[in-house]
C-alpha positions in Angstrom: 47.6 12.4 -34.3 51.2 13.5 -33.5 53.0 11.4 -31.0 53.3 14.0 -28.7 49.5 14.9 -28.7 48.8 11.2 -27.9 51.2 11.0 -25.3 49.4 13.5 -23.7 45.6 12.6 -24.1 46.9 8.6 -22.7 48.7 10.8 -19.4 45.3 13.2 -19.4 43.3 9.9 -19.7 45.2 8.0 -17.1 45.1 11.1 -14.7 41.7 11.5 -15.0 40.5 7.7 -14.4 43.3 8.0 -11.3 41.0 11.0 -10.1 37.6 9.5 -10.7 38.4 6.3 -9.1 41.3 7.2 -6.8 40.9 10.2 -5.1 37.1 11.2 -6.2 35.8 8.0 -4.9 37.2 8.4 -1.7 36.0 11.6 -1.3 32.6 10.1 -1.7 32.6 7.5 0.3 34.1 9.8 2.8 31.1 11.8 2.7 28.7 8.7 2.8 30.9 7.8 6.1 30.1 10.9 7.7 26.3 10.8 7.3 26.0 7.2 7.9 28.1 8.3 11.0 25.9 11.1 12.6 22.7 9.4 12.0 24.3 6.0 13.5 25.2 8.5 17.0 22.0 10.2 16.7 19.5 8.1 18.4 16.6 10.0 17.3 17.3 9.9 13.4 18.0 6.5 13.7 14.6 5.8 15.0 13.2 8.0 12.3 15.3 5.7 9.5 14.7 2.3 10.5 12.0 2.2 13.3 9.3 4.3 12.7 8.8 2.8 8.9 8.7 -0.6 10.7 6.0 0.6 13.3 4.2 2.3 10.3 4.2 -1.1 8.7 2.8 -2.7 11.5 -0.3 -0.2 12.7 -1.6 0.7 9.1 -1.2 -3.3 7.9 -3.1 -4.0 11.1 -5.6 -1.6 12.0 -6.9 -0.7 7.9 -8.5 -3.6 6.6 -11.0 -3.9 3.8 -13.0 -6.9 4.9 -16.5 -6.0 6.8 -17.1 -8.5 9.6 -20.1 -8.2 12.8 -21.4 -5.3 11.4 -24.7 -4.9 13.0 -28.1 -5.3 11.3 -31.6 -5.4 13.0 -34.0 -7.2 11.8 -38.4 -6.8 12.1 -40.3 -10.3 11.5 -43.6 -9.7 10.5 -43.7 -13.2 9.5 -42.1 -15.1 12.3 -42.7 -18.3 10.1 -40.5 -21.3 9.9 -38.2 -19.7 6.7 -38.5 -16.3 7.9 -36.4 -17.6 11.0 -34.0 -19.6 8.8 -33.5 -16.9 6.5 -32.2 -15.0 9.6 -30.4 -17.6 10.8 -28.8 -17.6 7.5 -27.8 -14.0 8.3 -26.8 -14.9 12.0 -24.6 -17.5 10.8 -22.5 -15.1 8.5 -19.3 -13.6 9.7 -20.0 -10.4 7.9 -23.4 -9.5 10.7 -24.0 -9.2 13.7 -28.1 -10.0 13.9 -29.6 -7.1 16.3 -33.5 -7.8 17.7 -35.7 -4.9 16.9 -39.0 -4.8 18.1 -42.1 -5.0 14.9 -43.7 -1.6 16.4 -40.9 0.6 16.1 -39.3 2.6 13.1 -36.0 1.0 11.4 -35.0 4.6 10.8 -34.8 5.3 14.6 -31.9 2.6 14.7 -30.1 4.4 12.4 -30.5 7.5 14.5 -29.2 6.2 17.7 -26.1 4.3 15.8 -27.7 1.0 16.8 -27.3 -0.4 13.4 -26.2 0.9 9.7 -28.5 -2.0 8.5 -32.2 -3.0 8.6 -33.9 -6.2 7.3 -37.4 -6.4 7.2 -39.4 -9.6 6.5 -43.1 -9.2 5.2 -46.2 -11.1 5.9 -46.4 -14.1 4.4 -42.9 -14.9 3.9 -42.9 -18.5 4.4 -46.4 -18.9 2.6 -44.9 -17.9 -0.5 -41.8 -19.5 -0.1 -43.5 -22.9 0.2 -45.6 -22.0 -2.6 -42.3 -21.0 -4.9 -43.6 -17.9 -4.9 -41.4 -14.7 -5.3 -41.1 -13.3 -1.8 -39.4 -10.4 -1.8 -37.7 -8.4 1.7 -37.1 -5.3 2.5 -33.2 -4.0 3.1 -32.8 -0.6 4.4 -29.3 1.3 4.7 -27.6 4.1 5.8 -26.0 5.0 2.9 -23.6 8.2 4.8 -20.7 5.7 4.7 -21.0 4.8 0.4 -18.9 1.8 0.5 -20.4 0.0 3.7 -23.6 0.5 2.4 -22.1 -0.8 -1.2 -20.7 -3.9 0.4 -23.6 -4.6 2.4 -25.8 -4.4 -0.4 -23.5 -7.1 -2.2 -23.0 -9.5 1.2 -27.3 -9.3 1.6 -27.5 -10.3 -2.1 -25.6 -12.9 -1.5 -27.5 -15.0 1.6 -30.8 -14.0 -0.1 -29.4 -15.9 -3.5 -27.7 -18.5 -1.1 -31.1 -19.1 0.8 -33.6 -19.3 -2.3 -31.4 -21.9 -4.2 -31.4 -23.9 -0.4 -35.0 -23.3 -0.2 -35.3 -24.5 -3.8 -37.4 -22.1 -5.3 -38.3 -22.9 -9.2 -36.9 -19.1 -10.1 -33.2 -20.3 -9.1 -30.9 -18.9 -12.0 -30.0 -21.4 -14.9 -26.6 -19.8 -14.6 -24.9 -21.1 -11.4 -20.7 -19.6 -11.3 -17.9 -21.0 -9.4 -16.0 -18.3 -8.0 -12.3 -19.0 -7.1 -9.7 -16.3 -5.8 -6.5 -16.7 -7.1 -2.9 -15.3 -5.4 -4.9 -13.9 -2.0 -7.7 -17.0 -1.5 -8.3 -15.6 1.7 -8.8 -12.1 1.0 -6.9 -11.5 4.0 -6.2 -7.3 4.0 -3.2 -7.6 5.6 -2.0 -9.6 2.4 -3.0 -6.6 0.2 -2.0 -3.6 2.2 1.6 -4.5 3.9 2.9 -4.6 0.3 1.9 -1.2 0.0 2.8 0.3 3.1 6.1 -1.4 2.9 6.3 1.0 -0.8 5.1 4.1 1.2 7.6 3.9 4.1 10.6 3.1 1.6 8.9 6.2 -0.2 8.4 8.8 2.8 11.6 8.3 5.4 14.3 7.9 3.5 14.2 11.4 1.3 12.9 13.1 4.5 16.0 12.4 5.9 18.1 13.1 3.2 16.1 16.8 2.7 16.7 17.4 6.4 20.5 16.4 6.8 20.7 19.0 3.2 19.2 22.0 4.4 20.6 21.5 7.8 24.4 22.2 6.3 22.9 25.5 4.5 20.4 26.4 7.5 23.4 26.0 10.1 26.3 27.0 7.6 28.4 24.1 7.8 27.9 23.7 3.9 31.0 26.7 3.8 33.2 24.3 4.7 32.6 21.7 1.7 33.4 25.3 -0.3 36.7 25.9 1.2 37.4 22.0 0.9 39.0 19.6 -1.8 35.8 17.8 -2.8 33.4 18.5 -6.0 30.6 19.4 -5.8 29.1 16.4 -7.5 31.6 14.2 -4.7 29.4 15.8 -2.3 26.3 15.4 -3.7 26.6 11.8 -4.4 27.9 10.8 -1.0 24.8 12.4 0.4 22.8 10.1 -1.9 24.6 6.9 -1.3 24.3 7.4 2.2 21.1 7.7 2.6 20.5 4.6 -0.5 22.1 2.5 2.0 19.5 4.1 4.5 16.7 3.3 2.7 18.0 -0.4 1.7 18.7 -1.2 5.2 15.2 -0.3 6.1 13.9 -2.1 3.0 15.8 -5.4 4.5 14.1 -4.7 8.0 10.5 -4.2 7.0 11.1 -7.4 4.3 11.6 -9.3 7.8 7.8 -8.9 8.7 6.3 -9.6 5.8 8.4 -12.6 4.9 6.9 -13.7 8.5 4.5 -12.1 9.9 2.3 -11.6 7.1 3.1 -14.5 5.4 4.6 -13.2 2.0 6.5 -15.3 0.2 9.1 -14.8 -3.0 7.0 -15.6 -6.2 9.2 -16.4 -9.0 12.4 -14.9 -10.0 13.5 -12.1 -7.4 16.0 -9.9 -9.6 13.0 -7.6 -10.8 12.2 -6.8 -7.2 15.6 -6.1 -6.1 17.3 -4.2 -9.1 14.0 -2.2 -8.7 14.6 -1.4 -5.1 18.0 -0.4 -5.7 17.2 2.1 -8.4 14.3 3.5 -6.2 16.1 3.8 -3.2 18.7 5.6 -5.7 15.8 7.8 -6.2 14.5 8.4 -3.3 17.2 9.1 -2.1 18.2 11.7 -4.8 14.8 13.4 -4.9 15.5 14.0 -0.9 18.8 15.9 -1.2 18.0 18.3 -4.2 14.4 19.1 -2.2 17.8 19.9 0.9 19.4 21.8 -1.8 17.3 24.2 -3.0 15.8 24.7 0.3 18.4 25.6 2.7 15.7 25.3 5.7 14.4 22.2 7.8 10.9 23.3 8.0 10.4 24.1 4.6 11.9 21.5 3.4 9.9 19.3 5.2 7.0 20.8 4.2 8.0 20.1 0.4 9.1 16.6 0.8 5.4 15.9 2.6 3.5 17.8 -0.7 5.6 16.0 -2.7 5.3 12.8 -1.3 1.8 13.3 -1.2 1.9 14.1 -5.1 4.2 11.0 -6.0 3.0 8.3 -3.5 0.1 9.1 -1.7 -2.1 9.5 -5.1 -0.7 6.6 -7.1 -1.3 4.5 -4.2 -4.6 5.7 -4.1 -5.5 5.7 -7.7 -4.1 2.3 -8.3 -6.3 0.2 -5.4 -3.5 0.4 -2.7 -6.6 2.1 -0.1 -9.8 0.9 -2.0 -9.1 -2.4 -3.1 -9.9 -3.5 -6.3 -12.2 -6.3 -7.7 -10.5 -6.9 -10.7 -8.2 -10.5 -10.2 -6.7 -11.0 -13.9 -6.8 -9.6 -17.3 -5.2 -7.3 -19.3 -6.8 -4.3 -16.9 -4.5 -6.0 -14.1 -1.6 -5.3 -16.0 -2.0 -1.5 -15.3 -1.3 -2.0 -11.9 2.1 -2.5 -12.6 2.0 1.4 -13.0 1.8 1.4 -9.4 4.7 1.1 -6.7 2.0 -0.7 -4.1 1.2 -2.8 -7.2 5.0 -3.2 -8.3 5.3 -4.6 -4.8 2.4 -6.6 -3.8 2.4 -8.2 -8.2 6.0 -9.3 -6.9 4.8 -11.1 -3.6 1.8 -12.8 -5.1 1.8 -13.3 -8.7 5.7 -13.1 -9.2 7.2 -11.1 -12.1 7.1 -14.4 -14.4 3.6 -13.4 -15.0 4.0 -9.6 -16.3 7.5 -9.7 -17.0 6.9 -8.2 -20.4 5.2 -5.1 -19.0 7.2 -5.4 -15.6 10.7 -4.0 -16.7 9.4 -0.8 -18.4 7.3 0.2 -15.9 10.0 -1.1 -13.2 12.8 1.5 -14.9 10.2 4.7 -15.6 9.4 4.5 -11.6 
């Protein structure tokens, strides 16, 4: 290369990195300014960026939960025998029932008529003759089975007093296999545990590009974008101030909703926490992103509303679903748990209880797709 030609590619190479990180950034974080700016004066779109996710967080963690307690089951004892009294005291003493008196002469199916009871537990004849006599003595449980997974679960609770009260009772058919059952990361099985993680995912997931869709088609609905054509600044200057402003949007209301479940709910930091927040940086990126090209290429708030609700439903709503975030799994460890890293709920709530230490092979890959 000539001396002159290199002279000039060092001056075009020193003009260009002035631009890029002279003048160019500024531009951008002019633009970020400006947003942060109008949604910091606007009281509503505040609310909408940092309040309503934390609300969100707070009725869905609250009022969903996955644990069945005083649901109400009547009970007919055509026995009324010593053990058919304890075996419903067995059911009276569980927090899962609520132990409803139902007279012998009347239909169990007419409780499930008037909504009196999803449940009914009948006891035969003879009960505690054949339970003294280590006889099989088998009962009768009847269920409305219009709600699946009530009926499911209180299928699997009744199966579990009855097994409870024949090895009490001592019966000679008690299984030869007896297993010790120990929950690991969530011993309490508490819902609020399992679903805050989640809903702290969906909020980060839903506000943050709906505001970044609205504040984009509201410069082509309204015009104002012919003023960015007549001014200095790029196109991709203005672009990528958009989506840093709103990243910091969606990071500030990642820090406030981290506030409640640090304390509130209890969560705590399990291992090393540079997975979790590299991966919260790149997803709020995203989010962020996926918001202002929706804006773009639909220069109109409704619509563009409409298309960031379809596609959050798409990208959030059914991963969430598909991966255990609304019907919890019963699956604790394994190589099947490792799937759920292909899930942000999962991503979320692995990083709270189990800590990344555990998956970290299969965390980072998954971490960097999403």
């Amino acid at each position: 290369m000539a001396p002159q030609e290199y002279a000039f590619a060092t001056f075009s190479l020193r003009v260009a990195r002035h631009y890029f990180w002279g003048a160019g950034l500024r531009r951008i974080f002019a633009q970020s300014r400006k947003e942060l700016t109008q949604i910091i004066r606007d009281w509503r779109t505040l609310t909408l960026a940092l309040f309503l996710p934390l609300m969100l967080l707070f009725l869905l963690s609250s009022a969903l939960s996955l644990t069945v307690s005083n649901l109400p089951i009547i009970v007919q004892d055509l026995d009324d025998s010593p053990a058919s009294r304890d075996f419903i005291d067995a059911f009276r003493a569980s927090i899962t029932f609520s132990v409803v008196a139902w007279p012998v002469d009347k239909q169990p199916e007419l409780a499930f008529a008037s909504n009196a009871a999803p449940a009914a537990l009948i006891i035969p004849e003879h009960f505690g003759r054949d339970v003294a006599r280590g006889l099989d003595s088998p009962v009768q449980l009847l269920m409305d089975a219009s709600d699946a997974n009530t009926a499911k679960l209180v299928a699997g609770y009744s199966g579990q007093i009855a097994r409870a009260f024949h090895k009490q009772a001592g019966s000679s058919g008690a299984d030869p296999v007896q297993t010790a059952i120990r929950f690991w990361y969530n011993p309490g099985r508490s819902s609020e545990k399992f679903l805050a993680p989640a809903i702290f995912v969906l909020g980060l997931s839903m506000f943050p590009p709906l505001l970044a869709s609205l504040a984009m088609a509201k410069e082509g609905e309204q015009k104002t974008i012919l003023q960015v054509y007549v001014s200095s600044i790029s196109p991709h200057e203005f672009l990528l101030g958009k989506i840093l402003a709103f990243m910091a949007v969606a990071v500030a209301e990642c820090l406030l909703m981290l506030i409640p479940l640090f304390t509130y709910f209890g969560l705590s930091v399990a291992g090393d926490p540079a997975p979790f927040i590299i991966a919260t940086v790149l997803y709020a990126f995203c989010v962020a992103a996926f918001g202002t090209m929706v804006g773009a290429a639909i220069p109109n708030q409704v619509a563009a509303i409409q298309a960031i609700s379809f596609g959050g439903f798409l990208l959030v709503f059914l991963p969430h679903t598909a991966g255990g975030s609304i019907w919890q799994s019963g699956r604790i460890e394994g190589d099947i748990e490792q799937r759920k890293f292909a899930m942000e709920g999962h991503i979320e709530r692995e990083f709270h209880h189990r800590g990344p230490q555990e998956g970290r092979s299969c965390a980072w890959p998954w971490r960097l797709t999403f």
